[in-house]
VMD Tcl script that builds the backbone (N, CA, C; Angstrom):
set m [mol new atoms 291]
animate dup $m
set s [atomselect $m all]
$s set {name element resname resid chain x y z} {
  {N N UNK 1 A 0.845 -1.184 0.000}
  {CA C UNK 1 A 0.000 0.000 0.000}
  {C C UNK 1 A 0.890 1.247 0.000}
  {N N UNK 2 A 0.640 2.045 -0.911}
  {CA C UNK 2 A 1.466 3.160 -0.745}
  {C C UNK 2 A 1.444 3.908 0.168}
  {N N UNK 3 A 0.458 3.998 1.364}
  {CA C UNK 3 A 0.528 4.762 2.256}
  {C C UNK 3 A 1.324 4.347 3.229}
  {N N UNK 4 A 1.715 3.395 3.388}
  {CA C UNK 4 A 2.480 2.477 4.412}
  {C C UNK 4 A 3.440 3.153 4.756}
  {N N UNK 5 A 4.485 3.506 6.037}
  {CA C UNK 5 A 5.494 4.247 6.162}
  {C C UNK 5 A 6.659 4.131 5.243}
  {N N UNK 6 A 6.898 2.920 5.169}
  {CA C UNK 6 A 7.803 2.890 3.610}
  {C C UNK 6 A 8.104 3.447 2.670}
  {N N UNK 7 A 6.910 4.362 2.331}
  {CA C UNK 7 A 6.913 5.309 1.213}
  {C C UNK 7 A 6.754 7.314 1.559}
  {N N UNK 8 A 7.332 7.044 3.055}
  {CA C UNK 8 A 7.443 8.202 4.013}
  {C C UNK 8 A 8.919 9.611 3.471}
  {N N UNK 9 A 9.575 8.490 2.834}
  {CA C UNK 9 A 10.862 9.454 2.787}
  {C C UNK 9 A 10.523 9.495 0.890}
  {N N UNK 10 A 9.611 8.962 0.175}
  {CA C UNK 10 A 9.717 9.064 -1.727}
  {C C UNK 10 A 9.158 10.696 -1.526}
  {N N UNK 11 A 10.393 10.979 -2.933}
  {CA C UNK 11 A 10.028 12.335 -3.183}
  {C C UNK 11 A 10.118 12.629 -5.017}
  {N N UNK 12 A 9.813 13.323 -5.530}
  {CA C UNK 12 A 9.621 13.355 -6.753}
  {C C UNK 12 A 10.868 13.227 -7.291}
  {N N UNK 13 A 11.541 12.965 -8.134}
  {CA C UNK 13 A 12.633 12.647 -8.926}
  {C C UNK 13 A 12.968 11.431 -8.598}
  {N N UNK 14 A 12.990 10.744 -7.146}
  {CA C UNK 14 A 13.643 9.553 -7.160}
  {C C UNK 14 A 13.554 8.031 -7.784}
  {N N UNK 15 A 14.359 7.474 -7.858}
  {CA C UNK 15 A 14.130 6.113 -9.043}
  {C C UNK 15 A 13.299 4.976 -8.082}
  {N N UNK 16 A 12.671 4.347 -9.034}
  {CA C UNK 16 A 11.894 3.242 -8.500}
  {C C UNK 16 A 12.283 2.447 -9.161}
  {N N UNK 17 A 12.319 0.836 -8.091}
  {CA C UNK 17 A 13.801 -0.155 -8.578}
  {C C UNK 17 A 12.286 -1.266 -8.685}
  {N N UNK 18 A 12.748 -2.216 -9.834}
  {CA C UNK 18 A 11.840 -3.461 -9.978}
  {C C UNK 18 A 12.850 -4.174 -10.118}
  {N N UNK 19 A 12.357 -5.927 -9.852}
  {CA C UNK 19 A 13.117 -7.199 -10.431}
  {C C UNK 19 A 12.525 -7.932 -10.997}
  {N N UNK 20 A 12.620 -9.120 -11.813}
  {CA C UNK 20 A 12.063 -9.716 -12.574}
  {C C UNK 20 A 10.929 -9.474 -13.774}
  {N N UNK 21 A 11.203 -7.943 -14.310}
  {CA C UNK 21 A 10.901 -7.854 -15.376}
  {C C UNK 21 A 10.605 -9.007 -16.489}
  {N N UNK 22 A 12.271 -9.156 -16.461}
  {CA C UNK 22 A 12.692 -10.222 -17.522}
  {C C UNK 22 A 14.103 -11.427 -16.646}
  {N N UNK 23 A 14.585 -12.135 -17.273}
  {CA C UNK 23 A 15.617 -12.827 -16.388}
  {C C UNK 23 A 16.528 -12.584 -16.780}
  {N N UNK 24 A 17.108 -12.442 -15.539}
  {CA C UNK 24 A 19.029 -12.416 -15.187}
  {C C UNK 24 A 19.447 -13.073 -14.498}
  {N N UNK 25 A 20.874 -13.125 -14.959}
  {CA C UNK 25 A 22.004 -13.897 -14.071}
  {C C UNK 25 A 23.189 -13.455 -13.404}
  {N N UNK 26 A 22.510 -12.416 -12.530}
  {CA C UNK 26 A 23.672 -11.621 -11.932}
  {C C UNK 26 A 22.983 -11.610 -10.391}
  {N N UNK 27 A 23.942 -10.910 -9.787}
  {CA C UNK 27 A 23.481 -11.267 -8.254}
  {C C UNK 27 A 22.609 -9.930 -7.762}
  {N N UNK 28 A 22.899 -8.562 -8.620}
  {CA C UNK 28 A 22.045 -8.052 -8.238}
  {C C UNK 28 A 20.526 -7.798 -9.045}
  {N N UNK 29 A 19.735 -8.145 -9.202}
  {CA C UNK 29 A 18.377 -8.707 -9.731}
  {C C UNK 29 A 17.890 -7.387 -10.415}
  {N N UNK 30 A 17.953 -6.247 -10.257}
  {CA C UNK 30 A 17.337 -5.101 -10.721}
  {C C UNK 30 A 17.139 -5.277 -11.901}
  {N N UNK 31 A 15.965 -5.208 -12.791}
  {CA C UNK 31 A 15.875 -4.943 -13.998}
  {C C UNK 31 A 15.138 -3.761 -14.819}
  {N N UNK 32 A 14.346 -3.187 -13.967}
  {CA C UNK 32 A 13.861 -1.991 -14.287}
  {C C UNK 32 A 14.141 -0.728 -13.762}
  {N N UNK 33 A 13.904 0.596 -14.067}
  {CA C UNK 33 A 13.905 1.686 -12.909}
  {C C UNK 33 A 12.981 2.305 -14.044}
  {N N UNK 34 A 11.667 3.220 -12.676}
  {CA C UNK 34 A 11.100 4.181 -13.467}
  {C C UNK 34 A 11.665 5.662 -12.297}
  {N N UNK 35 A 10.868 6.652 -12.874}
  {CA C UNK 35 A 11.236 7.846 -11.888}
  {C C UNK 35 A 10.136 8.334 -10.757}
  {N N UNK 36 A 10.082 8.338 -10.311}
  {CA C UNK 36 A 8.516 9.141 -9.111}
  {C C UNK 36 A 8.341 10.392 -9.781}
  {N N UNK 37 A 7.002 10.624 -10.065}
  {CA C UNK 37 A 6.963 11.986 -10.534}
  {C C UNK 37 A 6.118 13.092 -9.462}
  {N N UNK 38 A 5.554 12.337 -8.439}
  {CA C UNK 38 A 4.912 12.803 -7.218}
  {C C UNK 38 A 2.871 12.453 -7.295}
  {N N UNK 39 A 2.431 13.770 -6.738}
  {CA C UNK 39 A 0.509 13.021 -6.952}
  {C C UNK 39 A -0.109 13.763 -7.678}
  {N N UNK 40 A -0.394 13.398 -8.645}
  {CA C UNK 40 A -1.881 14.144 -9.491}
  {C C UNK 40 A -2.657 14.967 -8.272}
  {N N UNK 41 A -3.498 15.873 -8.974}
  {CA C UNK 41 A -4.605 16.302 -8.506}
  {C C UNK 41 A -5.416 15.495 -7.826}
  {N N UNK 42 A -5.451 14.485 -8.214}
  {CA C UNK 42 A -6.347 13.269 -7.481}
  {C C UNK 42 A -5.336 12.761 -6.294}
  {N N UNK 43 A -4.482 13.023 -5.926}
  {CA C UNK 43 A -3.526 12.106 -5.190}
  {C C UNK 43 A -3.424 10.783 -5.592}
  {N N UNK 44 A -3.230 10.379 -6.862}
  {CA C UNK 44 A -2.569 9.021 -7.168}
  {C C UNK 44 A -1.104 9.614 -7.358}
  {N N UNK 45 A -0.304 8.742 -6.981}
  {CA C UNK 45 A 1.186 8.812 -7.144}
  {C C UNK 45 A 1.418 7.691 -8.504}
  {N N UNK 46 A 2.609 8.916 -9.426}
  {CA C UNK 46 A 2.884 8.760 -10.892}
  {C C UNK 46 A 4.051 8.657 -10.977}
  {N N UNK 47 A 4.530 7.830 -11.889}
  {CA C UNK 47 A 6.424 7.452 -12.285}
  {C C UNK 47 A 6.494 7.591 -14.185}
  {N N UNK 48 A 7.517 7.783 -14.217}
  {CA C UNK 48 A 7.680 8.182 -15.726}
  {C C UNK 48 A 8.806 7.005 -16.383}
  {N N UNK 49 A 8.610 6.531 -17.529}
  {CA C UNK 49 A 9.596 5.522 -17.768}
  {C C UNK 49 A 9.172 4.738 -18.661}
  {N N UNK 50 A 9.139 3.302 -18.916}
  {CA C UNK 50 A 9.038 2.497 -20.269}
  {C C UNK 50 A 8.348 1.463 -19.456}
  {N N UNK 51 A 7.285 0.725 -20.151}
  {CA C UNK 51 A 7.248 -0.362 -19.670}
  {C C UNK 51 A 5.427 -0.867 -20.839}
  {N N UNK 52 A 5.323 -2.436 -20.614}
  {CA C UNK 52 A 5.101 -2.895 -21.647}
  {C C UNK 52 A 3.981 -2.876 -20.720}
  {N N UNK 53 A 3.693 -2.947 -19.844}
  {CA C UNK 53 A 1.622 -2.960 -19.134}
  {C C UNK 53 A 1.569 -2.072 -17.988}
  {N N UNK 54 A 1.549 -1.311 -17.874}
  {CA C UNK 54 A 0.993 -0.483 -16.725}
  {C C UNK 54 A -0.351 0.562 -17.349}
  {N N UNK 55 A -0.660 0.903 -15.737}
  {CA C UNK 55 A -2.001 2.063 -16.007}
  {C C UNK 55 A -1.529 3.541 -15.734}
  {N N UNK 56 A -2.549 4.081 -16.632}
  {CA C UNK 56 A -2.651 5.342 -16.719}
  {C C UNK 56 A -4.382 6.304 -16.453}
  {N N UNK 57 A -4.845 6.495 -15.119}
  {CA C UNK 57 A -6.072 7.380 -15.368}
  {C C UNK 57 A -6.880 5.959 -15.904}
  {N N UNK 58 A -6.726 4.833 -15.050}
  {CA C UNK 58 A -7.597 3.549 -15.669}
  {C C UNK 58 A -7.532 2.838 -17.347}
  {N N UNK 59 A -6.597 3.235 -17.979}
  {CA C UNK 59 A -5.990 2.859 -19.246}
  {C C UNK 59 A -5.109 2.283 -19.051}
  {N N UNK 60 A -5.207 0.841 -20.047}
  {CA C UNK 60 A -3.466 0.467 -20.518}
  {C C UNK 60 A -2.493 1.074 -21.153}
  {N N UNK 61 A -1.371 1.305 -20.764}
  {CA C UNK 61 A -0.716 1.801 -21.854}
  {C C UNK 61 A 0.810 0.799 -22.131}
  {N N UNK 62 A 1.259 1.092 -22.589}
  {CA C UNK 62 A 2.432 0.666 -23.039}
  {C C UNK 62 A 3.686 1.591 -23.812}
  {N N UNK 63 A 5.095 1.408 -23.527}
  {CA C UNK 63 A 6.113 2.346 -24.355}
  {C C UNK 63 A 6.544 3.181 -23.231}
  {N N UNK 64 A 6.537 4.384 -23.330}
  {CA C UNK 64 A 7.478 5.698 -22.675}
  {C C UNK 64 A 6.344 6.437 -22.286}
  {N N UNK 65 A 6.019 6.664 -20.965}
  {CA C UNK 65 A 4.889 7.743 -20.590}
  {C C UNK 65 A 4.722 7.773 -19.361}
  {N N UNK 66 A 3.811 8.608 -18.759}
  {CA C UNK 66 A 3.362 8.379 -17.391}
  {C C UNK 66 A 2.166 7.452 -17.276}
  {N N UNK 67 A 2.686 6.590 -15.962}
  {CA C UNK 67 A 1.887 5.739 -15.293}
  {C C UNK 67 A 1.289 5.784 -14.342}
  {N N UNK 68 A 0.443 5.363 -13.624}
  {CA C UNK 68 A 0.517 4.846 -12.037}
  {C C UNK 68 A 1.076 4.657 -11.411}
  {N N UNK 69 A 1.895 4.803 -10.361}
  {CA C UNK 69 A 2.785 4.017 -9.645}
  {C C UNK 69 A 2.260 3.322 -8.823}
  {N N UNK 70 A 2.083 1.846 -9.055}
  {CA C UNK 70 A 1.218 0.784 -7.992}
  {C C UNK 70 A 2.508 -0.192 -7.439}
  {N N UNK 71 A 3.167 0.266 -6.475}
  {CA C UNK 71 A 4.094 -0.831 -5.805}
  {C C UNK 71 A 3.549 -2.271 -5.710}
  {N N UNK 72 A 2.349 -2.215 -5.151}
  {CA C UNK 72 A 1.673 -3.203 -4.907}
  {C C UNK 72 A 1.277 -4.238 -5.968}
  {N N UNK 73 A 1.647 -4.972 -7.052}
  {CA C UNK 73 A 1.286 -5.746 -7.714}
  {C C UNK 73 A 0.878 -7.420 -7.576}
  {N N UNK 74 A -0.305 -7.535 -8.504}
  {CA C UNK 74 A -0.759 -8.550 -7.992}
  {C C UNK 74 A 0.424 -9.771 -8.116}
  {N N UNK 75 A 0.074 -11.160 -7.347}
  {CA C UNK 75 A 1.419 -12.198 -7.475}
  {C C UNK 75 A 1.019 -12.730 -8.768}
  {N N UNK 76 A 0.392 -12.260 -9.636}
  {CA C UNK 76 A 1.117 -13.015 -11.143}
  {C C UNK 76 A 1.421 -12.132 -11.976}
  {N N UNK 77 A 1.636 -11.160 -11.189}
  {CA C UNK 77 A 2.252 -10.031 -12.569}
  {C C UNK 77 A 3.740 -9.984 -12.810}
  {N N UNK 78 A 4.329 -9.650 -13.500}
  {CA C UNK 78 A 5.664 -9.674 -14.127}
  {C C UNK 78 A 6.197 -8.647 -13.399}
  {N N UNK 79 A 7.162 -8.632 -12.673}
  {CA C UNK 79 A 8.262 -7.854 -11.881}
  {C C UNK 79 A 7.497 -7.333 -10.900}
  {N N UNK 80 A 8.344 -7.308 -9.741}
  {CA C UNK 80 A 8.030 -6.891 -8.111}
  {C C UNK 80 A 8.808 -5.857 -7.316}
  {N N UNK 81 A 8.027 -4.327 -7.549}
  {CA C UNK 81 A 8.669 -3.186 -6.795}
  {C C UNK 81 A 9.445 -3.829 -5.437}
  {N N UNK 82 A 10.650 -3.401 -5.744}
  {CA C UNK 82 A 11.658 -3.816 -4.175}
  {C C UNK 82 A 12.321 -2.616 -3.532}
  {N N UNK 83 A 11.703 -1.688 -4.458}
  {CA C UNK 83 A 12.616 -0.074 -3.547}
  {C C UNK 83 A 12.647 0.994 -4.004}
  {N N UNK 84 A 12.918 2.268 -3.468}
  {CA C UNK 84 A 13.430 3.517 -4.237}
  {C C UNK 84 A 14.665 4.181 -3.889}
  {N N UNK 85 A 15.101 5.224 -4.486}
  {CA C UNK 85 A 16.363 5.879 -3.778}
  {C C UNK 85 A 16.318 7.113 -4.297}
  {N N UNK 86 A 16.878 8.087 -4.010}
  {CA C UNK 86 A 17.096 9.242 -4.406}
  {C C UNK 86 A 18.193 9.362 -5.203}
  {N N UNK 87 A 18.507 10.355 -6.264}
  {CA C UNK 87 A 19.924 10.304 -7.196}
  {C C UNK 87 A 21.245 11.418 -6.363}
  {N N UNK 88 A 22.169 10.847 -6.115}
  {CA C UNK 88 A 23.368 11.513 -5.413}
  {C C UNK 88 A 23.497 12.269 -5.979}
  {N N UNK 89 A 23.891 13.414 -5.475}
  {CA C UNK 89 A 23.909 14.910 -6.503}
  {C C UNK 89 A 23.364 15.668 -7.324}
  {N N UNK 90 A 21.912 14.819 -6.527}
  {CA C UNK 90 A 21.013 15.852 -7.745}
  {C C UNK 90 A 19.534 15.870 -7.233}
  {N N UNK 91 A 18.824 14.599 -6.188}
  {CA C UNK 91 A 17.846 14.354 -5.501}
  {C C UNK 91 A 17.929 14.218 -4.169}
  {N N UNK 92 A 18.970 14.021 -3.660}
  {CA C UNK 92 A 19.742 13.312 -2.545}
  {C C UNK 92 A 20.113 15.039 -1.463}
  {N N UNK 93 A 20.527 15.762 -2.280}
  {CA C UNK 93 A 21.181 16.944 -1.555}
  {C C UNK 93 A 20.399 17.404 -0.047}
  {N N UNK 94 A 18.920 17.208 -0.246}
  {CA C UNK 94 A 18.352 18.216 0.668}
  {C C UNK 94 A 17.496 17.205 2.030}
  {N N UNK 95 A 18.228 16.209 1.963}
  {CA C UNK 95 A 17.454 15.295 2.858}
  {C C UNK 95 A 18.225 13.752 3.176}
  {N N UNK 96 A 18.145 13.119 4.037}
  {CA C UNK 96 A 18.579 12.040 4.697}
  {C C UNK 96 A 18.411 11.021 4.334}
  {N N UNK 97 A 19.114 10.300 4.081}
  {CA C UNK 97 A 18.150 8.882 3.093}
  {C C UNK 97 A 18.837 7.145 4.249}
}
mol reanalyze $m
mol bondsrecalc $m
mol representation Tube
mol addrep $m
């Protein structure tokens, strides 16, 4: 749930990390990143980036655009939000991570 304290310190610019997009064989699993773009007017929280099924405003979309940001995905969907971070020197400056 995005309200959960977990998502206490996300602030707009920072990257949002997925795994199992697709498969790898490396030890660190990351295969996606989108960006946080913060909340609509509606307070849904939005990420910007590529990806082949996500929603938009209750639409599918697909390619390069803004989405939803739903951490929460159901267990048969393809890749599983595991984190965010802020970018060093550029998101990172004004706060504690």
């Amino acid at each position: 749930d995005f309200t959960s304290r977990q998502f206490t310190n996300l602030q707009p610019g920072d990257l949002l990390f997925w795994t199992g997009t697709y498969k790898v064989h490396r030890s660190v699993p990351i295969t996606h990143v989108m960006i946080y773009l913060g909340k609509n007017q509606n307070q849904e929280p939005l990420m910007f980036g590529a990806s082949t099924d996500h929603h938009y405003q209750r639409n599918k979309i697909w390619g390069v655009s803004v989405f939803n940001f739903e951490p929460s995905l159901s267990a048969g969907a393809r890749g599983h939000f595991v984190g965010y971070g802020c970018i060093p020197s550029l998101t990172c400056n004004e706060r504690v991570v």
